[in-house]
N, C-alpha and C positions, 0 to 999 in steps of 0.2 A: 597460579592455582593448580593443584595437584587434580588426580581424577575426582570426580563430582561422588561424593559421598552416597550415593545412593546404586551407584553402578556396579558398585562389589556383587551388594544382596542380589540384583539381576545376575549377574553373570551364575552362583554361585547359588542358584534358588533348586536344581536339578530336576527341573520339572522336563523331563522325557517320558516316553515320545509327545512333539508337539508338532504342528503345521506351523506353515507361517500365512501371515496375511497382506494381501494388499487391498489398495481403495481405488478399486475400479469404478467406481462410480465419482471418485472425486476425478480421476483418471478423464473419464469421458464428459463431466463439464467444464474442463479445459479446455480439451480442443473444442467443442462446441463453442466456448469465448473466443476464442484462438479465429476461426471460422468465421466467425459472426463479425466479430472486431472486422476483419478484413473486407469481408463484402461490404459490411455497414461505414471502412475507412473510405473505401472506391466510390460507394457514391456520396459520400458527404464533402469527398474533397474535388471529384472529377474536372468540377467547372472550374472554382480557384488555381488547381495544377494545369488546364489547358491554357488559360490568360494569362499565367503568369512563367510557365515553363514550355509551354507549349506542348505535352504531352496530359492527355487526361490521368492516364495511370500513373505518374510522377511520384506521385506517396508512396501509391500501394507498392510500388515495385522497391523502393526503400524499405519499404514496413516487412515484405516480407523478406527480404537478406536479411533484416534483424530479425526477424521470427525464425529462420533456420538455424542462425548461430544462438538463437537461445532457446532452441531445441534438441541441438547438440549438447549446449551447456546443462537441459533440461534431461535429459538422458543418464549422461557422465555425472550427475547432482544423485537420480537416482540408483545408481550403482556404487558410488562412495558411502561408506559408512560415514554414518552423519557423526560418532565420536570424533572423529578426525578432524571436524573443523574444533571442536572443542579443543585441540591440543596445539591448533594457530590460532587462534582466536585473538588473542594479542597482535600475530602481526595483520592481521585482518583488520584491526581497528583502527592499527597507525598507517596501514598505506592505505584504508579510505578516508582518513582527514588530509596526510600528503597529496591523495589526489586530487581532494578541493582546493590544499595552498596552490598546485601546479596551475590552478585557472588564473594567476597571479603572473605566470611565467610566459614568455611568447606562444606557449603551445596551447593558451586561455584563446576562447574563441568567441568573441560575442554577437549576438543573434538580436536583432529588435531590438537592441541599446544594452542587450540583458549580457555580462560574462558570465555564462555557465556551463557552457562546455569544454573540453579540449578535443585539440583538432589533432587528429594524426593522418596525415594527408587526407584522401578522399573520408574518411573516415570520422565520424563526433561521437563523443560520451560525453554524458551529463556525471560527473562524481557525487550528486546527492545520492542519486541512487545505490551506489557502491556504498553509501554510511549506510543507508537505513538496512540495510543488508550487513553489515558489520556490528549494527547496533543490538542489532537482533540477535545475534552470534555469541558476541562477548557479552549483553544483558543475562541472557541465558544460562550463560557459562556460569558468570559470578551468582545467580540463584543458585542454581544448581549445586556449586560448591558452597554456599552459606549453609545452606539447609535452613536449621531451626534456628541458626545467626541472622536469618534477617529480621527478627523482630528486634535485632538492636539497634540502638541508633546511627553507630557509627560504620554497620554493613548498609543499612541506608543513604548515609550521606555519601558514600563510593559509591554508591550506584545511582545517585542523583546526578554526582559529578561527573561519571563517567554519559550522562546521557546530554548533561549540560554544556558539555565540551562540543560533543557533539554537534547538538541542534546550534549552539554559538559559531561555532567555524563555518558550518555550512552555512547558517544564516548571515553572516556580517560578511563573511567573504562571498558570496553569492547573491547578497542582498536578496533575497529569497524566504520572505515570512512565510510565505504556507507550507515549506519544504520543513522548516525549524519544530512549526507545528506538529505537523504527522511525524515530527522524530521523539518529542515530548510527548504527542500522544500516543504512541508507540511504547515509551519507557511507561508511560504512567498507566497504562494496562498490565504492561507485563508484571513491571511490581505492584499493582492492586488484587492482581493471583498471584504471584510468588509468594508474598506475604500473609504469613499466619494472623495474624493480626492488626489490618488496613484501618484498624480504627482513626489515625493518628492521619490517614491521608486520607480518608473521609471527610475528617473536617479540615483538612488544609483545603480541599475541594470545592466544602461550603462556605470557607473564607474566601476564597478566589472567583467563585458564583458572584458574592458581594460583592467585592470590590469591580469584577467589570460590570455588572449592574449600576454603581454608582457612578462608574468613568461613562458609560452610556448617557446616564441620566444627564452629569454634568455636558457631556461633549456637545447634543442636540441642544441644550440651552444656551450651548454660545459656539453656537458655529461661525460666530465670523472669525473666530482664532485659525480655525481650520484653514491652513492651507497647504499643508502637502498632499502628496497623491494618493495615500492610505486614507486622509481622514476623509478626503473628498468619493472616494470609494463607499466611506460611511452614509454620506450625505445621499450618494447616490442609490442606494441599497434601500433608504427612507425614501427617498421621492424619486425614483427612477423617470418617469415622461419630465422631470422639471430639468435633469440632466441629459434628455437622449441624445443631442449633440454632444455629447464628449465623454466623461466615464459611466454612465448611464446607458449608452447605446447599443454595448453587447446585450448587457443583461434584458434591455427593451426587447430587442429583437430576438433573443432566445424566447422569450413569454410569450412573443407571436407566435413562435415555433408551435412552443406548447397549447397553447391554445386552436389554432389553428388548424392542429391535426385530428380533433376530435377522438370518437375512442377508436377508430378502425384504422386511420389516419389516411391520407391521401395515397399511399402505395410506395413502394420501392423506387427510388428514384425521383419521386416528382417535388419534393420539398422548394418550396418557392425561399425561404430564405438561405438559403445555402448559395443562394446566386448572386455571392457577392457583400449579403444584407447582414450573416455572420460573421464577423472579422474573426480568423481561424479556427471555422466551425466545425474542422478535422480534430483539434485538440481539447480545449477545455469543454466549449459546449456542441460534443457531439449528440451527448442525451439527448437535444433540443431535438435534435435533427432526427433520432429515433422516433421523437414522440411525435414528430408530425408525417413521419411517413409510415410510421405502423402503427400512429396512434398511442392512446392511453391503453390498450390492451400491450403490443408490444412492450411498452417501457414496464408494466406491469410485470410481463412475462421474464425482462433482463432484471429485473428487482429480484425476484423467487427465481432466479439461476446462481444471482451471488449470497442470497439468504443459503439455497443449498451447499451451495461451495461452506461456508460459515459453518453450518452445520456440520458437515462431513472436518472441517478442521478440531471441531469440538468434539468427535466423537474419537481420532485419533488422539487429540490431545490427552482424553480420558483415559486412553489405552496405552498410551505409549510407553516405555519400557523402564523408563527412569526419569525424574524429573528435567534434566538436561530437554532430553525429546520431547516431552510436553510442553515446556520453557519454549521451545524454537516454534513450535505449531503453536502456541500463544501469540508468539511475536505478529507472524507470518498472517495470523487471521487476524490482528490489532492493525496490521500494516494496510492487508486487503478490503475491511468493515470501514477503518477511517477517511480513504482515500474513495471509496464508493458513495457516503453517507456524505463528505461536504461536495463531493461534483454535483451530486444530485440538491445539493439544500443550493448551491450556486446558484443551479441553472434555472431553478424553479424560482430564487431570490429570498430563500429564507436565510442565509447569510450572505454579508457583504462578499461581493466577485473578490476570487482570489486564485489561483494558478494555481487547481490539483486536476490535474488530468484522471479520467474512470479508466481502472485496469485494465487491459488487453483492450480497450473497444479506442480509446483515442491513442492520435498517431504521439509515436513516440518510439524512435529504436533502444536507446537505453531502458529506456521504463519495463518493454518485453523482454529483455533479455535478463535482466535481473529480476522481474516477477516469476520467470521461467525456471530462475535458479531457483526461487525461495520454493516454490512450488513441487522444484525434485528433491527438496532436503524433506518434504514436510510427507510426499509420499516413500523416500527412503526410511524415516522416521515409521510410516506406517508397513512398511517391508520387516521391523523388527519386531512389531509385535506378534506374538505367539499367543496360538489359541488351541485348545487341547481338543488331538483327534480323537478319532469318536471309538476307533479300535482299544486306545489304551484308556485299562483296568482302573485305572486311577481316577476317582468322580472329581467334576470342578467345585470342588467345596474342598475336598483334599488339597487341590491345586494352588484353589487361593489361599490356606491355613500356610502351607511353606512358601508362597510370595511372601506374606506376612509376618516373618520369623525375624 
């Protein structure tokens, strides 16, 4: 793909003099996540990292080596022109699926039964991370250059395939369903806005509504077929106290959580189920662990920090300088909205338990360090928008008439 059809007219619009902008405000509720995450990592994990490592700080002192290098990376992200990855983007896509084949190779590390890491000595990355980060790159890219081709059908089915590749690798080689998820659910925002005319994945949408409504309906009426570990997850998600011994028992114990901390919540630190009663209540269900010690107001208060964050991605998105840029902070807010909206229906039990960790607040080195990345492309994205100083003669109605040419 050559430059993105829409980047000439930018470059070539002559709208001087102008300022430029950034989003300091999406700026400063990063590092408040950033902050937060960490104190709220220390004490959700202190007890489990004492009994089991014999330092209480154990995580956090992980969590943050990976916070600095993905604040480096988060730095150097926003000083690159974000065109630039547009012009690797291809090789971005293939050495983030090479990385998932390599969990295949001895340098595959696996964790809890699970291979999804690789090890390089002292050192782990998770390679989902590294796609959904490339999916988003190259998804973009190929908008960007379609333009008014993607109401075709056949700029569509490349960029199904390219997302289907995707979420397929990472998911069969990683066995890893919720990661495949948020990769399709990722694709299927991006082109539900890229697309001039979503009419046609509207209703694939309300065909796919159906069809798992009726896989539901059938599954519950003969659940004695059920028996692998995904369907009995279903069963448990239905009758959780009829499962608390077995895969029922996290989700059991996170609703204590939640309940339990009423709306003030019992304070910093004193959560009674984290001691032990959470099985790694640092990772998936840290929410739980929020809402019982700050309550239903805190969890409230971490909901309207990533609604804002959302917002501030949508207003650059609106502004950004060419379709490419807005593509990438589409992606980037489809990544961050999805991964907060099923932690949260997990933990609460409005869908079946499944392994997506909440951005920046559960532990996770890869997952920081690559949020950290998406995070500097999306305010370098908003570094290039330009907004007319207030000295030059030139009214913004004039401005926008030569955008518009």
């Amino acid at each position: 793909m050559a430059e993105p059809r829409d980047a000439k007219r930018t470059k070539n619009s002559g709208l001087t003099p102008k300022g430029r902008f950034f989003d300091y405000s999406l700026l400063i509720i990063i590092m408040f996540l950033i902050a937060f995450g960490l104190v709220m990592l220390y004490s959700t994990s202190s007890y489990s990292a004492m009994q089991n490592y014999g330092d209480a700080a154990y995580f956090l002192k992980r969590q943050i080596i990976s916070t600095i290098v993905g604040l480096v990376v988060f730095a150097a992200a926003i000083m690159i022109n974000y065109h630039f990855w547009y012009k690797i983007k291809w090789l971005i896509y293939v050495v983030s699926l090479l990385s998932v084949v390599l969990v295949l190779t001895p340098l595959g590390h696996t964790v809890k039964g699970a291979r999804r890491w690789l090890r390089f000595g002292p050192l782990s990355l998770q390679p989902a991370e590294i796609v959904k980060v490339g999916l988003i790159i190259v998804l973009a890219a190929f908008v960007s250059y379609s333009g008014s081709k993607m109401r075709k059908l056949k700029n569509n089915l490349i960029y199904c395939l390219i997302a289907v590749i995707a979420a397929g690798v990472t998911g069969i080689i990683t066995n890893n369903l919720s990661t495949a998820i948020i990769i399709m659910g990722i694709a299927y925002i991006m082109l539900l806005i890229g697309n001039s005319k979503p009419w046609w994945l509207v209703c694939a949408t309300i065909v796919g509504i159906i069809a798992v409504a009726v896989f539901l309906i059938w599954f519950f009426g003969n659940v004695e077929t059920a028996s692998h570990f995904r369907f009995k997850r279903l069963l448990a998600w239905r009758e959780p106290e009829k499962y608390a011994s077995g895969v029922g028992f996290q989700t059991l114990q996170a609703l204590y959580a939640l309940g339990s901390g009423g709306f003030f919540g019992k304070g910093l630190g004193q959560s009674m189920q984290k001691l032990g009663f959470i099985p790694e209540a640092q990772n998936d269900m840290v929410f739980s662990v929020i809402c019982e010690e700050l309550g239903l107001f805190g969890g409230i208060c971490l909901i309207i920090l990533f609604i804002l964050m959302i917002w501030r991605f949508m207003v650059i998105a609106n502004n950004a300088p060419d379709l490419f840029g807005s593509m990438l902070v589409v992606g980037v807010m489809a990544h961050i909205s999805l991964q907060v909206v099923l932690n949260i229906a997990v933990v609460t039990n409005v869908i079946p338990n499944t392994g997506v960790t909440l951005p920046f607040i559960s532990y996770g080195g890869s997952s920081v360090m690559f949020l950290l990345a998406e995070m500097g492309i999306v305010l370098n994205v908003s570094r290039q928008i330009q907004v007319p100083v207030a000295a030059t003669a030139r009214s913004a109605v004039d401005i926008r008439r030569a955008e518009n040419r």
